[in-house]
Structure formats: structure tokens, C-alpha cells
ChimeraX commands (.cxc) that place a marker at each C-alpha (Angstrom):
marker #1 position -26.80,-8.91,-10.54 radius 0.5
marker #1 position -24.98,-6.95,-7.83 radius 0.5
marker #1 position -21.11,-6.47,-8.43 radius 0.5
marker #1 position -18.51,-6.49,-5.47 radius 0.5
marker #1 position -15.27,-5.08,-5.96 radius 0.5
marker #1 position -12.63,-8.27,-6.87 radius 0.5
marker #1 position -9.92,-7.60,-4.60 radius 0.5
marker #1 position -11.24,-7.81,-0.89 radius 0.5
marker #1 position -7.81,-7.83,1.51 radius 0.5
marker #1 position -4.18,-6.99,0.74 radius 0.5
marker #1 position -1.58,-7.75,3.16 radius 0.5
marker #1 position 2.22,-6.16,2.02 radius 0.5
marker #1 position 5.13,-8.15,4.29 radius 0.5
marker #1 position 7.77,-6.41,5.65 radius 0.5
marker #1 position 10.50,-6.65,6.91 radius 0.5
marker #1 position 11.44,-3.80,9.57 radius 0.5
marker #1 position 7.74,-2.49,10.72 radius 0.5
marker #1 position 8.35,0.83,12.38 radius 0.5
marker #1 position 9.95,1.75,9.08 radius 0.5
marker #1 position 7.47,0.16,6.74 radius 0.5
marker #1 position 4.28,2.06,8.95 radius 0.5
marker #1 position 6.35,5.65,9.27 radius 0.5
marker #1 position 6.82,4.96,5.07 radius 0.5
marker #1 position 2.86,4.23,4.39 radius 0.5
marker #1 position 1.77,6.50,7.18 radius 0.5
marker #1 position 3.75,9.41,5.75 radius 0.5
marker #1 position 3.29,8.99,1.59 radius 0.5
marker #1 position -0.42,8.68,2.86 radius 0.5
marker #1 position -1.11,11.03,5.43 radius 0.5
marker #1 position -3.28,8.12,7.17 radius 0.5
marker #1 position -2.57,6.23,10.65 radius 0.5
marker #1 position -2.65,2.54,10.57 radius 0.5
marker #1 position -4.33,0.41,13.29 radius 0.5
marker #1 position -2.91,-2.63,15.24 radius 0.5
marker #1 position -4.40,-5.85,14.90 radius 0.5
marker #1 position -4.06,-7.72,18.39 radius 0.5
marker #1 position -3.24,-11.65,17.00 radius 0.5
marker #1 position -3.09,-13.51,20.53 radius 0.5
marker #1 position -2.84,-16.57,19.12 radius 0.5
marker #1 position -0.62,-16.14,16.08 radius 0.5
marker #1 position 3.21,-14.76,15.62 radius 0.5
marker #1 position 2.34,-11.84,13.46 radius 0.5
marker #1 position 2.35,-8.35,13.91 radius 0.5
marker #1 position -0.61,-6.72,12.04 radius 0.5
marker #1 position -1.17,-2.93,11.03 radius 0.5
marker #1 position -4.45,-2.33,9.06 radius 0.5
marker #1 position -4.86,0.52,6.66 radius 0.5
marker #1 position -8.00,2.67,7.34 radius 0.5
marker #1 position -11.53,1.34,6.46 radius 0.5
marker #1 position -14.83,2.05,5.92 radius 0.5
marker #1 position -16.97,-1.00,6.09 radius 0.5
marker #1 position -19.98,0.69,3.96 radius 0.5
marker #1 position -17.78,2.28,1.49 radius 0.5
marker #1 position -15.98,1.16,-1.77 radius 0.5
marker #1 position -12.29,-0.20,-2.24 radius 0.5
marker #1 position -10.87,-2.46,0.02 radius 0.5
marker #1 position -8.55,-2.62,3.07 radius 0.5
marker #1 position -5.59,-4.36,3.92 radius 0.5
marker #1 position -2.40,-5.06,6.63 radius 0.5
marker #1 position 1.23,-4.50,6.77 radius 0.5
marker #1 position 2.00,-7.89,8.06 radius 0.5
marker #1 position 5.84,-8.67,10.01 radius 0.5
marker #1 position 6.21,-12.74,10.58 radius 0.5
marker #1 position 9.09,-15.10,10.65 radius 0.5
marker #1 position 9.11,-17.66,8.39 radius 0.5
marker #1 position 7.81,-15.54,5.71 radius 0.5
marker #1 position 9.95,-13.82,3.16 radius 0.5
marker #1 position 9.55,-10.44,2.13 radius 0.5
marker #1 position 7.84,-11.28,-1.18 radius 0.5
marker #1 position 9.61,-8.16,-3.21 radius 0.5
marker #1 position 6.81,-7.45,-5.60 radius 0.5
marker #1 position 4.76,-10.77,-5.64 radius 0.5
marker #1 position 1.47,-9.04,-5.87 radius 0.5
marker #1 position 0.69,-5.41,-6.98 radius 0.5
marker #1 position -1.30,-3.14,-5.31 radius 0.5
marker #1 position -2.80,0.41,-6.79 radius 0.5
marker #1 position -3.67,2.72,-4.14 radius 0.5
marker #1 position -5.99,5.50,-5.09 radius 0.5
marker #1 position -4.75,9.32,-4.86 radius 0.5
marker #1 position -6.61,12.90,-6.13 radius 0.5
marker #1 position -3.22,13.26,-7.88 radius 0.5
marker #1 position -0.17,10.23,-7.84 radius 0.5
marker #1 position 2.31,12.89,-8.01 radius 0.5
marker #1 position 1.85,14.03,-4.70 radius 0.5
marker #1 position 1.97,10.90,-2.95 radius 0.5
marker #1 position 5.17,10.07,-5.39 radius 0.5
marker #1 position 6.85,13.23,-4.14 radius 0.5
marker #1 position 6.75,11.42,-0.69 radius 0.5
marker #1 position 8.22,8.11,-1.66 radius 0.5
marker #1 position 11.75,9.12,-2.22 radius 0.5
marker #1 position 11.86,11.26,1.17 radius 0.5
marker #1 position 10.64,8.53,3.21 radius 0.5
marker #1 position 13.16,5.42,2.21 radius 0.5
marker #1 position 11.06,4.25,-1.45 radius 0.5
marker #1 position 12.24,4.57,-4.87 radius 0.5
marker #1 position 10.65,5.20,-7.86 radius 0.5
marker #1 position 10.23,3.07,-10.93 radius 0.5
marker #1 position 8.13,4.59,-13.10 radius 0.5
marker #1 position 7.57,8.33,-12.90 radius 0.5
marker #1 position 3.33,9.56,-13.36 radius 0.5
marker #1 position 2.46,8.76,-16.28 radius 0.5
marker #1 position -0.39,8.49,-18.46 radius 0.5
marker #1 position -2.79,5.62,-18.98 radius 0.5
marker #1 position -5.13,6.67,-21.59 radius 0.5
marker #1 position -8.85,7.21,-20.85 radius 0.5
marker #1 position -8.22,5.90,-17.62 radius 0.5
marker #1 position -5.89,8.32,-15.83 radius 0.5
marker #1 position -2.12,8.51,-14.63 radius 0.5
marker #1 position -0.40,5.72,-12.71 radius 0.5
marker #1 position 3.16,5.98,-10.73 radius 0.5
marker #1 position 4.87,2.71,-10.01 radius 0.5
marker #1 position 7.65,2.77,-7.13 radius 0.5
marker #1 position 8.88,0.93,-3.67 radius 0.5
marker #1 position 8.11,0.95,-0.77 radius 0.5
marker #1 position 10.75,1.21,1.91 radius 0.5
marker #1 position 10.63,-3.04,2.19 radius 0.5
marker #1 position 11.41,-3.38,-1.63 radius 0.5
marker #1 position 7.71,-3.73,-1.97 radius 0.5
marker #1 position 6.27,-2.68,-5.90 radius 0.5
marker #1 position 3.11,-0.65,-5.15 radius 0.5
marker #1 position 1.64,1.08,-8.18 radius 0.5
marker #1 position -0.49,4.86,-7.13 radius 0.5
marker #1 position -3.22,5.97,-9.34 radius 0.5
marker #1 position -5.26,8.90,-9.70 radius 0.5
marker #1 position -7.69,10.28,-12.45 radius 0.5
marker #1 position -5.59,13.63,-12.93 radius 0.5
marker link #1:1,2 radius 0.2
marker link #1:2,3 radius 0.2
marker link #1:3,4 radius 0.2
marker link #1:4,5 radius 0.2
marker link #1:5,6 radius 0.2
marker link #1:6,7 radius 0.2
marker link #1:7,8 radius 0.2
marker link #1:8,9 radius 0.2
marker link #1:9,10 radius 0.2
marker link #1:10,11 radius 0.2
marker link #1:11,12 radius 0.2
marker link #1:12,13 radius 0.2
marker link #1:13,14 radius 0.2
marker link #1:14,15 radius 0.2
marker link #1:15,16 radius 0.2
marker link #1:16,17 radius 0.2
marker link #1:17,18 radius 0.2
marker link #1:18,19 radius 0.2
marker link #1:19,20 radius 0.2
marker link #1:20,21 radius 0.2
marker link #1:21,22 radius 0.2
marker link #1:22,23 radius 0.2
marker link #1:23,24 radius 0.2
marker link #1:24,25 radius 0.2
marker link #1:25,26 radius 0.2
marker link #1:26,27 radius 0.2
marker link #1:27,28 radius 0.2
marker link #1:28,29 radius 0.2
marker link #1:29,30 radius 0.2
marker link #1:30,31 radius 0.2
marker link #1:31,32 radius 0.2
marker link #1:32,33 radius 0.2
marker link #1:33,34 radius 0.2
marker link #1:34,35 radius 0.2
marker link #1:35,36 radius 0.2
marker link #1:36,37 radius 0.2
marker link #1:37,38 radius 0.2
marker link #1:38,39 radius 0.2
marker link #1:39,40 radius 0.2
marker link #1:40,41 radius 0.2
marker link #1:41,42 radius 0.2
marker link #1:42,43 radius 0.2
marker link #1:43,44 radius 0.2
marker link #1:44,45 radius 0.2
marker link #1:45,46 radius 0.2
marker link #1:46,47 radius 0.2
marker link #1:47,48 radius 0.2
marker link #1:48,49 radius 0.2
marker link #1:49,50 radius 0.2
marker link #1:50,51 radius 0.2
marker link #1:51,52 radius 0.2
marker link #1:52,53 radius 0.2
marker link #1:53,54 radius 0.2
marker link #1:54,55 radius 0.2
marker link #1:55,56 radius 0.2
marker link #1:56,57 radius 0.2
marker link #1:57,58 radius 0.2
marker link #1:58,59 radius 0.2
marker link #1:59,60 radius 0.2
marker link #1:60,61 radius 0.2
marker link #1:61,62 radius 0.2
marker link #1:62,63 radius 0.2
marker link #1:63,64 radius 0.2
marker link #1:64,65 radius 0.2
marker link #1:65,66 radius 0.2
marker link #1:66,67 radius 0.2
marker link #1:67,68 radius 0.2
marker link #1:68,69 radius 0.2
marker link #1:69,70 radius 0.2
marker link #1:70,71 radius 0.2
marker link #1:71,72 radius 0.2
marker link #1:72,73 radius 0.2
marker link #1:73,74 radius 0.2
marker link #1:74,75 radius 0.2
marker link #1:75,76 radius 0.2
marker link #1:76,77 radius 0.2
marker link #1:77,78 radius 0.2
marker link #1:78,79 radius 0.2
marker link #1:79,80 radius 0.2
marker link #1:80,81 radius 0.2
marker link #1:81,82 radius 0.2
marker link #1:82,83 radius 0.2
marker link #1:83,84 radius 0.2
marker link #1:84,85 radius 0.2
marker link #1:85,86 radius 0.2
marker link #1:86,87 radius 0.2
marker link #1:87,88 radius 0.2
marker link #1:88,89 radius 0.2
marker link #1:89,90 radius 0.2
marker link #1:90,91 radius 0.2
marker link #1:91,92 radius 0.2
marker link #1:92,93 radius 0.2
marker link #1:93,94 radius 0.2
marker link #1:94,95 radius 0.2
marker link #1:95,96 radius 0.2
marker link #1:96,97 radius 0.2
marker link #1:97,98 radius 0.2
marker link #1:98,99 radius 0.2
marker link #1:99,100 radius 0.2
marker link #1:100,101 radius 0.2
marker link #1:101,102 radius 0.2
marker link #1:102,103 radius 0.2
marker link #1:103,104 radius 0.2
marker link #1:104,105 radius 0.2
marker link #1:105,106 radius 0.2
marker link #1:106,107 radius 0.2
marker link #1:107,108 radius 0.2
marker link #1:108,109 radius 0.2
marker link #1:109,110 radius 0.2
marker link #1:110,111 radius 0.2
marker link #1:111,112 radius 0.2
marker link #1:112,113 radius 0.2
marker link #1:113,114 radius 0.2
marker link #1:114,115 radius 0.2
marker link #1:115,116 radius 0.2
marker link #1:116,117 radius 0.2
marker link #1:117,118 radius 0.2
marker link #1:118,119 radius 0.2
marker link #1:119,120 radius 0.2
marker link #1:120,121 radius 0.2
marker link #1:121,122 radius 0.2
marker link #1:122,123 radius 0.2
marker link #1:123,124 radius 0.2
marker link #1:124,125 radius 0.2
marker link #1:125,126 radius 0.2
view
């Protein structure tokens, strides 16, 4: 039987855009994509994506009439080292909650915020 990864989408809401893509575009050294919505109220940045490859993708979504969730769901984005990306939070308007540490087996995890008061968790195998 063929296994897909369980999480397939992740959208973060924001609050203020321009800061919330300069935050995720800077911690990650990656450019985010528009999403045109012609029909809908919502401005849509994707993160980067490779159709063929694992993981999955997501949006930094701005709307009215939705609430900045504050840590509703968690997402873990993958590093080569979480420290890295952690020394990045701070300078670009995050915080950190829980410095890298170590998770077992399994590798080192750093919890912070993003600049919307958004938990995101970072994980990397060293």
C-alpha cells in the first residue's frame, strides 16, 4: 500500500502581509508566490513547491473576517540545522519560545513566532 504524506496544505493567517512575507522570506531564504483569487477577498502567498517531491506546501493567507488564529495549528518546517533559521527569527520581528533542543532519536526542534503571533515549530536532524 502506497503512503502519502498526512498533511497536504497549510495556510498561516496574518495579519499585516508585507511584514508576515519579509519575516518567512527572510528566516527562510525562499521567495513566496502570489496566488491571483479573482473571485475571493483574500490575499494569497504560497511557499515554494515541488509537485513531484516530498513535504507539502502551503499560503500565508490575509482576509477580513478571519482572526489571526495565534497558534491554532502547528506547523514544523524542515531546516539542515533549526538554529540557523532560529537565529533569524528574533532579527526579523518573531520571538522565541523554546530554544533548539533535542528530541531524542529523532533530531532537534525550535519552537518560536512568527512576526503575526503565529507558533511555528523548525526541525532539523542535527
Amino acid at each position: 500500500m502506497n503512503q502519502i504524506n498526512p498533511i497536504g496544505w497549510f495556510e498561516i493567517y496574518v495579519k499585516d502581509m508585507p511584514r508576515a512575507k519579509n519575516f518567512y522570506q527572510t528566516v527562510f531564504q525562499i521567495e513566496l508566490n502570489e496566488i491571483i483569487m479573482p473571485d475571493a477577498p483574500i490575499e494569497m502567498w504560497q511557499f515554494p513547491q515541488d509537485m513531484e517531491g516530498p513535504g507539502a506546501s502551503g499560503a500565508l493567507i490575509k482576509t477580513e473576517g478571519m482572526p489571526n488564529p495565534g497558534g491554532g495549528t502547528l506547523v514544523y518546517f524542515n531546516c539542515e540545522d533549526c538554529a540557523v533559521e532560529a537565529q533569524r527569527i528574533e532579527q526579523n520581528g518573531g520571538t522565541i519560545q523554546q530554544p533548539k533542543m533535542a528530541v531524542g532519536e529523532y533530531g532537534f526542534i525550535v519552537l518560536a513566532f512568527d512576526s503575526e503571533e503565529n507558533m511555528i515549530g523548525l526541525f532539523s536532524s542535527k
